[in-house]
MARKOLZA-520783 format. One line per 3 residues: number of its first residue (from 1); their letters; for each residue z, y, x of N, C-alpha, C, CB. Coordinates in steps of 0.1 Angstrom, whole numbers. Glycine has a CB too. Layout:
! MARKOLZA-520783
NUM> A> Z:Y:X:Z:Y:X:Z:Y:X:Z:Y:X ~ ...
END
This chain:
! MARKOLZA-520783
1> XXX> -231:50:165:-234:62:156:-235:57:142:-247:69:161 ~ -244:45:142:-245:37:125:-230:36:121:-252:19:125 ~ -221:31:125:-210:29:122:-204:42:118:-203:22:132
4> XXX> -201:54:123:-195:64:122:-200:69:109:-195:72:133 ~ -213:71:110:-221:78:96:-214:66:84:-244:76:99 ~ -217:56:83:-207:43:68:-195:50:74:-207:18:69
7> XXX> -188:53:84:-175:55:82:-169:71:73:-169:53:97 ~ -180:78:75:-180:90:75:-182:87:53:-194:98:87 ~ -193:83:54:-197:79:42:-183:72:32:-210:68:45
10> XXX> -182:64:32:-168:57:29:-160:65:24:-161:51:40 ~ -153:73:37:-144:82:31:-154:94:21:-135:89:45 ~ -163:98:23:-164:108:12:-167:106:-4:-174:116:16
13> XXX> -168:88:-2:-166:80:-12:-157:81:-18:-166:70:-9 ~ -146:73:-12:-131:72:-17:-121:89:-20:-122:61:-2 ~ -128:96:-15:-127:105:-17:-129:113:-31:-132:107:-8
16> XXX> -143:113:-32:-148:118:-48:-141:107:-55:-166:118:-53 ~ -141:93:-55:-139:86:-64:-122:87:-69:-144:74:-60 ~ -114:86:-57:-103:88:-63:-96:101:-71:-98:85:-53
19> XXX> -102:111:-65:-102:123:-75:-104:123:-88:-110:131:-71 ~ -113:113:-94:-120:108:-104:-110:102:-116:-130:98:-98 ~ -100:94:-109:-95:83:-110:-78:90:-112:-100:71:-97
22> XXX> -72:96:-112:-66:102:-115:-50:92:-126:-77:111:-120 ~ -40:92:-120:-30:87:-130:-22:100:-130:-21:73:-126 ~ -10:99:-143:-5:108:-150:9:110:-141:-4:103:-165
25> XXX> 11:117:-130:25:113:-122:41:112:-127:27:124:-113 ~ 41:114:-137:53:107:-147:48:93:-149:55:116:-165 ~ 42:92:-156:34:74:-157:38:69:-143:13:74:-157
28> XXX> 35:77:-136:30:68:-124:43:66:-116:17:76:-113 ~ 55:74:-120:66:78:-114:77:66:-123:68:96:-116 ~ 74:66:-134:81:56:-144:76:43:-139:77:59:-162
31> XXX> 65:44:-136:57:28:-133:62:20:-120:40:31:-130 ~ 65:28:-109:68:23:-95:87:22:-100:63:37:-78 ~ 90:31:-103:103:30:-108:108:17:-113:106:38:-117
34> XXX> 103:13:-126:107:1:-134:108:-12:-128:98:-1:-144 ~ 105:-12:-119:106:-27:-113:102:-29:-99:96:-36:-121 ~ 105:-42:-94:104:-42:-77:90:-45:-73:115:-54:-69
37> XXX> 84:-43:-62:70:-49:-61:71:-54:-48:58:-40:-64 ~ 58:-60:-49:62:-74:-33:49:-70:-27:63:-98:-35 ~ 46:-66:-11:36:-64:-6:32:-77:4:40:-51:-1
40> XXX> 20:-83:-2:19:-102:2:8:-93:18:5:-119:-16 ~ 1:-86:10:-13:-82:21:-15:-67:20:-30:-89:14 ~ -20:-63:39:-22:-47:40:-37:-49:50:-6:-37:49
43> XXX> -40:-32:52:-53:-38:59:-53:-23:67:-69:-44:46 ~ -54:-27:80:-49:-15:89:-67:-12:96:-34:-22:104 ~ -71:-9:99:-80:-6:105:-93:-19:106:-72:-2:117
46> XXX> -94:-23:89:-100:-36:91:-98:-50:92:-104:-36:98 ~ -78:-49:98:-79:-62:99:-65:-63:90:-81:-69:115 ~ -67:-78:81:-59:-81:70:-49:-91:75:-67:-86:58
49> XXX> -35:-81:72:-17:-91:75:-18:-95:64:0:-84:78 ~ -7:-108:61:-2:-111:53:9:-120:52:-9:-112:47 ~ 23:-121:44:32:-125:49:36:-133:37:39:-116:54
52> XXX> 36:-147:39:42:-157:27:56:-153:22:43:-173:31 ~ 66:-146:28:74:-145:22:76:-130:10:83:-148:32 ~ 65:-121:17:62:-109:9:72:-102:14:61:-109:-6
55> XXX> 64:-90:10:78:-80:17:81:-71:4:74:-68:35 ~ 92:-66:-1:96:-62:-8:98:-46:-8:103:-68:-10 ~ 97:-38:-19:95:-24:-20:99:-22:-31:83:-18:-17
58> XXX> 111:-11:-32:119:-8:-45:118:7:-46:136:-14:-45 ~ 117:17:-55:114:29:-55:123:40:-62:102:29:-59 ~ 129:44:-55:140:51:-64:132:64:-64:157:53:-56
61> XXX> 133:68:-81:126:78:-82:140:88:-86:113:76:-93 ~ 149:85:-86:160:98:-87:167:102:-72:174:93:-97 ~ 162:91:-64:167:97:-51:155:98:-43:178:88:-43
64> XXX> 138:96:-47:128:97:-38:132:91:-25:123:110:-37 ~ 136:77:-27:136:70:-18:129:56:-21:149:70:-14 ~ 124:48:-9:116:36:-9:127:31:0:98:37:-5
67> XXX> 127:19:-7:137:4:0:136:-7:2:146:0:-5 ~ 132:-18:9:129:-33:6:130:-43:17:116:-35:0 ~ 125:-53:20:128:-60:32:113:-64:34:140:-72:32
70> XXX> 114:-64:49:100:-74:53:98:-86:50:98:-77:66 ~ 108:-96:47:108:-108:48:115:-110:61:95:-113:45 ~ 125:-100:68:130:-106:75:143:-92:82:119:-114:84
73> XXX> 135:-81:84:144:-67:81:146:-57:71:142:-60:89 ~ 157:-51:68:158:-40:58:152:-29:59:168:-37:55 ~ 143:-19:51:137:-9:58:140:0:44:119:-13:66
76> XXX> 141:17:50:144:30:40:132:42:44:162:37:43 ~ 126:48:33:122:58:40:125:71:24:102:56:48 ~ 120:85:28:119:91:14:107:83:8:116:108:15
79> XXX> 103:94:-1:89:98:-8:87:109:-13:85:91:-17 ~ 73:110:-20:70:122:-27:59:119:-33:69:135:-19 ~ 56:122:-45:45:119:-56:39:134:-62:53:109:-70
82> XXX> 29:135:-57:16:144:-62:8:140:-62:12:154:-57 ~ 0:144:-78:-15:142:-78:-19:125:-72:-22:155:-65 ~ -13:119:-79:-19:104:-74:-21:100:-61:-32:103:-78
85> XXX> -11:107:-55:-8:104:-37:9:101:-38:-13:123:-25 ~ 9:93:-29:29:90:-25:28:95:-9:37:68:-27 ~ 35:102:-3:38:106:12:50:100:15:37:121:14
88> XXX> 51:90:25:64:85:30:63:88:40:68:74:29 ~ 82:90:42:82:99:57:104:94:62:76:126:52 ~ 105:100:70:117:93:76:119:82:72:129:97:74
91> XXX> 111:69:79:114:55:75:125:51:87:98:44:76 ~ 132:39:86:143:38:90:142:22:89:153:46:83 ~ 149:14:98:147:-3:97:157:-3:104:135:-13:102
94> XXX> 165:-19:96:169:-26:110:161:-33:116:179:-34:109 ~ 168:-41:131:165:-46:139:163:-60:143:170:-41:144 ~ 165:-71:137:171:-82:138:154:-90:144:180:-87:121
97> XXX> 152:-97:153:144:-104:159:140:-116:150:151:-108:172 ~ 130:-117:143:129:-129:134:116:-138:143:126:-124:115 ~ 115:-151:128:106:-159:137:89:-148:139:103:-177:127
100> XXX> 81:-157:147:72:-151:154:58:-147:139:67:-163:169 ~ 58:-151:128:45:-151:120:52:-137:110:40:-170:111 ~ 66:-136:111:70:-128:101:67:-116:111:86:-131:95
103> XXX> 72:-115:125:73:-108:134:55:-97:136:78:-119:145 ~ 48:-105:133:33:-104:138:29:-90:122:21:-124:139 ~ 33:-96:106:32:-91:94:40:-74:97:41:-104:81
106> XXX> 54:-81:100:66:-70:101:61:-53:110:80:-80:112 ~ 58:-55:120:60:-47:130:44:-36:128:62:-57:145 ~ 33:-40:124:25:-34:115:27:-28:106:19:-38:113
109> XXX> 35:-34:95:36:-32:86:47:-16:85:38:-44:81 ~ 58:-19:94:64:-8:96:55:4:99:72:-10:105 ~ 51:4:111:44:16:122:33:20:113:36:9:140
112> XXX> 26:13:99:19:22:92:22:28:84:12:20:88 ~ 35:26:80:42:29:61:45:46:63:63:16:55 ~ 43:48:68:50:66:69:34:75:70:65:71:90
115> XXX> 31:82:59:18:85:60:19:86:43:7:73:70 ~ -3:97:46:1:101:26:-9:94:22:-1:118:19 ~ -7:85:10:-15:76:6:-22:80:-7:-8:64:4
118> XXX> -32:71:-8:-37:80:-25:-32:63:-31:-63:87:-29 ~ -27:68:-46:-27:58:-55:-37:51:-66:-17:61:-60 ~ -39:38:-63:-49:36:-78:-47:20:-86:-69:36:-72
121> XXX> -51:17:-96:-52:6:-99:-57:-3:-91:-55:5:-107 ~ -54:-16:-88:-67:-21:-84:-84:-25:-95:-61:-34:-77 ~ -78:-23:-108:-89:-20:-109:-102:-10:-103:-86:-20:-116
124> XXX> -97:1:-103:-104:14:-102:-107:11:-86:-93:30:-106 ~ -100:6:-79:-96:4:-63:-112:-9:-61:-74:-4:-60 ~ -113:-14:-69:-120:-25:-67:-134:-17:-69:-116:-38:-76
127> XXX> -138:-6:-79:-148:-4:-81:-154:9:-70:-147:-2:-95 ~ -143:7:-61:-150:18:-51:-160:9:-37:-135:29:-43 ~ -158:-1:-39:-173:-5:-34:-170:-12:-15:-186:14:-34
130> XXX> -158:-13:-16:-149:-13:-3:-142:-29:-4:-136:0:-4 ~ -143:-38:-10:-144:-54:-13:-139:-58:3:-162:-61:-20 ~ -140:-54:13:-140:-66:24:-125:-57:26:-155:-67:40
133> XXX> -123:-49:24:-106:-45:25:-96:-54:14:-104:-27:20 ~ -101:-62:4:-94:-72:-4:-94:-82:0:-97:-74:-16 ~ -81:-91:2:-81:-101:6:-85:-110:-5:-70:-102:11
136> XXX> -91:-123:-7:-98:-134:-14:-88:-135:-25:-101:-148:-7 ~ -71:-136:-21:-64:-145:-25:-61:-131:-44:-46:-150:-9 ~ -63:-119:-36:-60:-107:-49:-71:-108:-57:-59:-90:-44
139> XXX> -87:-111:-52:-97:-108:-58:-95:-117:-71:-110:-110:-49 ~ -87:-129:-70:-85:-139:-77:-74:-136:-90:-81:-151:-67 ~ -65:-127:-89:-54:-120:-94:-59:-106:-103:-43:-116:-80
142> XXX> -69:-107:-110:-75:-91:-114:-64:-93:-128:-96:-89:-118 ~ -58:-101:-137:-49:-98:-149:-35:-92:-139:-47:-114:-160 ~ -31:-96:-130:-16:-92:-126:-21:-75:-123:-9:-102:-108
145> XXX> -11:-67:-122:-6:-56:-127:-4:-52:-102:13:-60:-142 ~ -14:-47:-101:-14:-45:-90:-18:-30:-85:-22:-54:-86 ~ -11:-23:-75:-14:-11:-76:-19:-11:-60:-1:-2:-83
148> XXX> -27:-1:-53:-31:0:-42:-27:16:-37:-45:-4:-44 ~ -23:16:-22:-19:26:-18:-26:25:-7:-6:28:-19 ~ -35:36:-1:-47:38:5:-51:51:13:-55:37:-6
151> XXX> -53:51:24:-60:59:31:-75:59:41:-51:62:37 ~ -82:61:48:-93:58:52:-92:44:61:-99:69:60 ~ -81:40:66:-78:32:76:-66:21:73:-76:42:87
154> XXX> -62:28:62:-52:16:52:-50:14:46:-44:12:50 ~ -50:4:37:-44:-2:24:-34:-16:21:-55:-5:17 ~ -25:-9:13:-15:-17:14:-14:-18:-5:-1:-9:25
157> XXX> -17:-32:-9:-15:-37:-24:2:-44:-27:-28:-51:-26 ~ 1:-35:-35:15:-40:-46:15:-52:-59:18:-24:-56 ~ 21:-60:-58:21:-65:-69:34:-66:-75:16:-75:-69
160> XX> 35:-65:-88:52:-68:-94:57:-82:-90:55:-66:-113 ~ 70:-82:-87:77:-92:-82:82:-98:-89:85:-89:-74
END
């Protein structure tokens, strides 16, 4: 029951706060656009992947499509940008069998990416009070240009590539 009540709590946290926190969706649409970003670490239900070769994510904002590789398959889905949220949806991969540590990053990483996320800096992202969802190696990275995409149960950090 303790648990549920912090879980309950949490989200009505991230909740007000991100409302708070607010980016400009042209900004934010020009921003994912301009350049490629590499996804090193995500965090599914508590527990933190991460893949040395990074997995890549490219954002076409004239076709509202998302593109990039795991570090080992190619993967497509749409998007859609409101209000400091991105919603991805028809994701699409190939198939190719890679080694077993990429494999373990990969196959999570897929099965969560389709879903509606809220967007934030990691600055702003850091000040919501939720620290054991950051992996050590980002807490160390606060000048790089990192963006967080987030729901009660996942977060998945961007950094430019």
């Amino acid at each position: 029951m303790k648990k549920y009540i912090i879980f309950v709590l949490h989200v009505a946290f991230v909740s007000f706060y991100a409302g708070c926190a607010k980016i400009n969706d042209k900004i934010l649409q020009d921003s994912l656009s301009s350049q490629n970003w590499e996804i090193q670490y995500f965090n599914i239900d508590g527990t933190t992947f991460s893949n040395q070769k990074g997995a890549l994510i490219t954002f076409d904002s004239l076709q509202h499509r998302i593109y990039g590789n795991t570090g080992c398959n190619n993967y497509g889905a749409n998007f859609t940008l409101t209000q400091n949220k991105i919603s991805i949806s028809k994701k699409t991969s190939t198939r190719k069998i890679c080694d077993e540590e990429v494999m373990e990053y990969e196959l999570p990483f897929l099965e969560n990416l389709e879903d509606t996320f809220e967007i934030m800096d990691f600055k702003d992202y850091s000040k919501l009070g939720i620290l054991h969802t950051i992996p050590q190696a980002l807490q160390e990275k606060k000048k790089e240009k990192i963006l967080v995409f987030f729901t009660p149960s996942k977060v998945y950090f961007l950094t430019h590539h």
